[in-house]
Backbone as numpy.savetxt, mean C-alpha at the origin, in Angstrom:
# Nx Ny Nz CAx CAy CAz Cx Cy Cz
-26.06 -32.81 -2.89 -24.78 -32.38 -3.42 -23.82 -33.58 -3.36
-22.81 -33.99 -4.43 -22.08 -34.96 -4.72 -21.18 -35.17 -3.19
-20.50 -36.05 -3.07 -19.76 -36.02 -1.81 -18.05 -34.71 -2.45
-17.84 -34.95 -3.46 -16.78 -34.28 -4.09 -16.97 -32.92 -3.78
-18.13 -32.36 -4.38 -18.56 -31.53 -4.43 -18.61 -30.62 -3.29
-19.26 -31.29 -2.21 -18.84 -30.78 -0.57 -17.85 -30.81 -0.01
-16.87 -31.44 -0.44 -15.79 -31.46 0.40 -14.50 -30.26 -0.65
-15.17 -29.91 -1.92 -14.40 -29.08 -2.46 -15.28 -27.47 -1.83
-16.27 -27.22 -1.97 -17.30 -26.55 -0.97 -16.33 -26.27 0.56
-16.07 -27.45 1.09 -15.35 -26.83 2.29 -14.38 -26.13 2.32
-12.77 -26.82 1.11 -11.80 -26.33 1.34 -12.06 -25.50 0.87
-12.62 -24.96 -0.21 -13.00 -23.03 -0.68 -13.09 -22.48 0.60
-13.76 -23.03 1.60 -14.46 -22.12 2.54 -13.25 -22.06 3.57
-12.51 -22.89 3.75 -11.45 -23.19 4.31 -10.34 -22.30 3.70
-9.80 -22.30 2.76 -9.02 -21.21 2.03 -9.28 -20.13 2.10
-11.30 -19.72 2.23 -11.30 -18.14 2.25 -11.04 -17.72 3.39
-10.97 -18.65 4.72 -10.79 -18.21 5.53 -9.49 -17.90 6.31
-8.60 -18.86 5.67 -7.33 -18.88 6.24 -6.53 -17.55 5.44
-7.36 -17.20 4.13 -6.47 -16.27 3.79 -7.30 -15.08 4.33
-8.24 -14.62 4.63 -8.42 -13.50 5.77 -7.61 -13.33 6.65
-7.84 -14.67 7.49 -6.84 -14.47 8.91 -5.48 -13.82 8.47
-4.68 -14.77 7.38 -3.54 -14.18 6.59 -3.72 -12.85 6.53
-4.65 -12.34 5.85 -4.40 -10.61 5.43 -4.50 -9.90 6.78
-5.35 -10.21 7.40 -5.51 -9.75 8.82 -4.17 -9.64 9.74
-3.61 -10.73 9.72 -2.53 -10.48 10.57 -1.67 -10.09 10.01
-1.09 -9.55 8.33 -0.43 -9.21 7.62 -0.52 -7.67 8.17
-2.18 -7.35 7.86 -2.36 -5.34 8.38 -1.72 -5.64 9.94
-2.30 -6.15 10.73 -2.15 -6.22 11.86 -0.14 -5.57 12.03
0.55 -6.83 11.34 1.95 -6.68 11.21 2.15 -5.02 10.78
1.83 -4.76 9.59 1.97 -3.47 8.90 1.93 -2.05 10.09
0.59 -2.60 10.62 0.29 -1.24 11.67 1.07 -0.72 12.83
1.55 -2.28 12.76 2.66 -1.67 13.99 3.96 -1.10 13.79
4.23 -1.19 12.53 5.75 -0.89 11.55 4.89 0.60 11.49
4.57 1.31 10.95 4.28 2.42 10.71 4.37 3.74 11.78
3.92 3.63 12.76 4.32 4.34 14.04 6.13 4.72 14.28
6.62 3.34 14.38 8.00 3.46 14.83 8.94 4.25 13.53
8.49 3.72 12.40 8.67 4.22 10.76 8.46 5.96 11.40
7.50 6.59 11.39 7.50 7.77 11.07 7.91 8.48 12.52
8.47 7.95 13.98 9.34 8.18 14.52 10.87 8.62 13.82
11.13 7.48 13.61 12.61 7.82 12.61 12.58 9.04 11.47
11.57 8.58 10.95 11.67 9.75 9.74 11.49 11.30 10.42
10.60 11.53 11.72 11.02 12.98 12.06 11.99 12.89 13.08
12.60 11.61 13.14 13.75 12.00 14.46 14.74 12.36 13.11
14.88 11.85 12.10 15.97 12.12 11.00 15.77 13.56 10.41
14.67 14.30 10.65 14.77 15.86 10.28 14.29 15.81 8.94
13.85 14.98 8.26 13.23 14.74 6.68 11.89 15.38 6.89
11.47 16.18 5.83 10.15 16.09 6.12 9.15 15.57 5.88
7.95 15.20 7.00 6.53 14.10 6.64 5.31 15.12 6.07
4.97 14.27 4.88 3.73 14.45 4.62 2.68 13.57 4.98
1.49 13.74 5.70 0.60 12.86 5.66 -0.86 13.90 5.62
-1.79 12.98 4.86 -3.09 13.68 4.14 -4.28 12.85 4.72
-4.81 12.87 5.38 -6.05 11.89 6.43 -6.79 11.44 4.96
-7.05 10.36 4.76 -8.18 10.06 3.69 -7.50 9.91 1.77
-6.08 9.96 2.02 -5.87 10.50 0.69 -4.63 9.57 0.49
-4.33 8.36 -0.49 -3.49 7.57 -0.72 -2.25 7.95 -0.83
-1.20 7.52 -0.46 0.35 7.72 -0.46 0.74 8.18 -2.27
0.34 7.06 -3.05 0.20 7.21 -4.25 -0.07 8.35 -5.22
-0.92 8.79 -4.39 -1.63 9.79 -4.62 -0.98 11.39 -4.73
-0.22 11.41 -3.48 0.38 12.44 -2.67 1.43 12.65 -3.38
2.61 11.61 -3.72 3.73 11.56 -4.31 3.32 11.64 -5.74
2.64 11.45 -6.67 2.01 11.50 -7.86 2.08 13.27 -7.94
0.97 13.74 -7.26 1.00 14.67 -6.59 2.13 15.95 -6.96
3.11 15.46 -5.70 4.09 16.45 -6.06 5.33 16.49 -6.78
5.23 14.91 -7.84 6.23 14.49 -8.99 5.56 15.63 -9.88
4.42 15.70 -10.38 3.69 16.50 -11.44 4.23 18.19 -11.05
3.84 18.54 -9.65 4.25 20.10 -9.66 5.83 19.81 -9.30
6.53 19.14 -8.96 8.23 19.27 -8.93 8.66 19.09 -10.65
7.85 18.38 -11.70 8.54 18.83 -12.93 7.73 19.84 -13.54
6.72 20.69 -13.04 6.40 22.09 -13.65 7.35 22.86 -13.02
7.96 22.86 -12.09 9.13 23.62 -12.18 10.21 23.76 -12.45
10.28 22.66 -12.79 11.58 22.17 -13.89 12.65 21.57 -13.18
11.71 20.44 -12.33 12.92 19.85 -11.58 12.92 18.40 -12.01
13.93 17.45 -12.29 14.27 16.21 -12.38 12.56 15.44 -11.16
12.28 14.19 -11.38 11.90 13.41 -10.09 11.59 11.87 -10.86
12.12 11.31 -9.96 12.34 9.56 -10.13 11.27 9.14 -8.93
10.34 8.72 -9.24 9.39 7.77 -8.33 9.59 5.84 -8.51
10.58 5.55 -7.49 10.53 4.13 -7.51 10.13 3.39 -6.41
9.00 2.51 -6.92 8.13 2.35 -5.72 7.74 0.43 -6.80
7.35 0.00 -6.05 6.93 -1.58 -6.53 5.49 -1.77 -6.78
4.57 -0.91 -6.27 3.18 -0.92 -5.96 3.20 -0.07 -7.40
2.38 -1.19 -8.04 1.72 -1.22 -9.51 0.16 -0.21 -9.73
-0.20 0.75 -8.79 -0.95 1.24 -8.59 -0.44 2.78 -8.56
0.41 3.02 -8.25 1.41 4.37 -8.60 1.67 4.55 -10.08
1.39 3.68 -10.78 1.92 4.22 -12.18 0.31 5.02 -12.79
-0.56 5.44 -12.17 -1.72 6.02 -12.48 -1.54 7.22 -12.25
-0.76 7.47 -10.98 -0.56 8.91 -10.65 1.05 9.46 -10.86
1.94 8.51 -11.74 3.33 9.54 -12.04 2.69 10.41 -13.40
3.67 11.30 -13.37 3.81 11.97 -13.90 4.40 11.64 -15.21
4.92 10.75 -15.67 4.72 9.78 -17.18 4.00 8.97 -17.74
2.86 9.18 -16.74 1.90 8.04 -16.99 0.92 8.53 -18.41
């Protein structure tokens, strides 16, 4: 193998790895926000939905579709480009 060639070989291997660690400690970050998150939300008296196995996306998709069969207004604004599968204008 060329000398170029291996040393582009490494940094791939080098990049795939640093961006694992990256995502890794990204969830890592995430997991610990979530606990204290849904503290607040039932110390605030709102109510939680959560569904073991079943995407957030999903859930709110969900009950945008039966909140306008009953003829109610609902605005889903969310940034995650993966929700527009499950609104209800989609």
């Amino acid at each position: 193998m060329p000398a170029s060639s291996t040393r582009e070989a490494r940094l791939s291997a080098t990049r795939c790895t640093h961006n694992t660690r990256r995502t890794d400690r990204h969830a890592d970050d995430l997991g610990a926000q979530v606990e204290p998150l849904l503290d607040a939300i039932r110390a605030s008296g709102w109510p939680l939905l959560q569904i073991e196995g079943v995407e957030a996306d999903d859930v709110i998709g969900t009950l945008a579709r039966e909140a306008e069969k009953r003829g109610l207004r609902c605005v889903i604004s969310t940034g995650d480009k993966d929700s527009r599968n499950s609104s209800p204008t989609a």
